[in-house]
N, C-alpha and C positions, 0 to 999 in steps of 0.2 A: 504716499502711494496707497491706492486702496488695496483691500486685501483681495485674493481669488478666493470665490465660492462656487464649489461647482452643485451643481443643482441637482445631481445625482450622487449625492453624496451614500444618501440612506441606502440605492442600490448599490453601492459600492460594497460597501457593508453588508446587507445581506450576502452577495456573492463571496464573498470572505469566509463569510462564516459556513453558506453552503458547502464552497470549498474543503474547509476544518473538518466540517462534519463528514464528508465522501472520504476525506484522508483517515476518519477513525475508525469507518467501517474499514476502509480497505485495512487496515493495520490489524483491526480483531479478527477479520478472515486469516491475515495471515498468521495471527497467533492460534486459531483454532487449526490449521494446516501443519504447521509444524506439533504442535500436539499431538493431533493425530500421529501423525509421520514417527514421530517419537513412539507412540502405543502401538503401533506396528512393528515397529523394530522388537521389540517387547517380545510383543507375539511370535515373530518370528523367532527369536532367542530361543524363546521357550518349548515351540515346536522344533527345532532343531536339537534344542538338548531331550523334548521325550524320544526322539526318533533316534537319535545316540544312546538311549537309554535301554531301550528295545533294542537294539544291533546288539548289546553290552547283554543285553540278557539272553538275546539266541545265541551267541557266539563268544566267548567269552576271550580278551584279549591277551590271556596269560600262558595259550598256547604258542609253541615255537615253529617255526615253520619248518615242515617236512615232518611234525608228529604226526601222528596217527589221532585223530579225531574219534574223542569218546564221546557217547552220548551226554549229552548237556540234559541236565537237570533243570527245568525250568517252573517257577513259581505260576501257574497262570492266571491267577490274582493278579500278580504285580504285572505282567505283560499285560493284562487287560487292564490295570488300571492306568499303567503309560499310553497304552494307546489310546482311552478316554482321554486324558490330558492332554493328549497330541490332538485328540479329533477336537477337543473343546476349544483349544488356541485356534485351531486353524477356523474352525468356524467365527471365533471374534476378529481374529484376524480378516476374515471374509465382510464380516459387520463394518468393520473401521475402514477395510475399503470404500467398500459402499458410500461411509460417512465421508471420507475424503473424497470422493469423486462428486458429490452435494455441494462441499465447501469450497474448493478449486472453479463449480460454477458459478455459485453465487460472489465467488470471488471475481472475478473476470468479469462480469456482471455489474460487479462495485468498483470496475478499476474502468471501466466504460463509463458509468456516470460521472466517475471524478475526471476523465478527459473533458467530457460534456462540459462538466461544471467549471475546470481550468479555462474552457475556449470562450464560455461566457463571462468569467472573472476576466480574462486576457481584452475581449470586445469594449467593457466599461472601464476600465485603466488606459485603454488607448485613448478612447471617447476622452476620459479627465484630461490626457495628454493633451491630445489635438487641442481642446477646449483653453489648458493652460500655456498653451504657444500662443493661442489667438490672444488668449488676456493680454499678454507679457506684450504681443505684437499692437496692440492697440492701447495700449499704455505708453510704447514708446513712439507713437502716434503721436497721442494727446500732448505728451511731455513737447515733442516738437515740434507740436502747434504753437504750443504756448512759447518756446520758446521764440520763434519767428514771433509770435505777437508780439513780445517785447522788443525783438528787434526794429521791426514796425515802427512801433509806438515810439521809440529813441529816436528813431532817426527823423520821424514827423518834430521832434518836440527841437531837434537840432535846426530843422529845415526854420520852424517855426522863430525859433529864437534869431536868427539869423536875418531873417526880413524883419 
């Protein structure tokens, strides 16, 4: 039986790889996303605990409730310096938004082409398909051509022998 060759093989293969490659991007977008998302949390951490740190420094939590409230002593160094810390997170924090709302499009962006690219991988697998039922259907054709020939031919060589 001969072999099936399909004649777009090399498209095949290209599409494949097309495919590969839209699935690498999309995966590094999403590694660059969750990175982000991760250096955010970060930020916020960090802003959260200057802003605790500053409440810690106006108000100090070792009073008891229903004391009388004496004037608090405050460093204004260090309150200024928490609240640089605090404005500085929130401002990278503000950057890595930005960054992530970049990344999430170009993402989306990469998960559209790798449909693209699935539906034209999907179109030439079919094509091989259709292609390799017709092979297989006209093989088993041929085969029962041939077979009928032979039966043919037997039954002439019977006919023949006979007269």
């Amino acid at each position: 039986m001969p072999r099936f060759v399909f004649p777009l093989q090399t498209l095949l293969r290209q599409r494949e790889r097309e495919q590969r490659e839209r699935q690498l991007v999309v995966a590094e977008y999403e590694r660059q996303r969750l990175q982000l998302l991760e250096e955010l949390r970060q930020r916020q951490q960090r802003i959260d605990q200057c802003r605790a740190q500053v409440r810690n420094l106006l108000s100090p939590d070792d009073s008891q409730p229903g004391d009388v409230k004496e004037s608090v002593q405050v460093d204004p160094r260090l309150l200024r310096h928490s609240a640089a810390m605090s404005f500085t997170a929130d401002q990278q924090a503000r950057v890595l938004a930005l960054k992530l709302a970049g990344v999430l499009k170009r993402q989306e962006q990469a998960r559209e082409q790798l449909r693209l690219a699935n539906i034209r991988l999907k179109v030439v697998k079919q094509l091989r398909e259709k292609q390799y039922q017709q092979f297989l259907e006209n093989e088993r054709k041929r085969e029962n051509d041939e077979v009928d020939e032979l039966a043919v031919m037997q039954a002439a060589r019977r006919i023949g022998s006979e007269l």
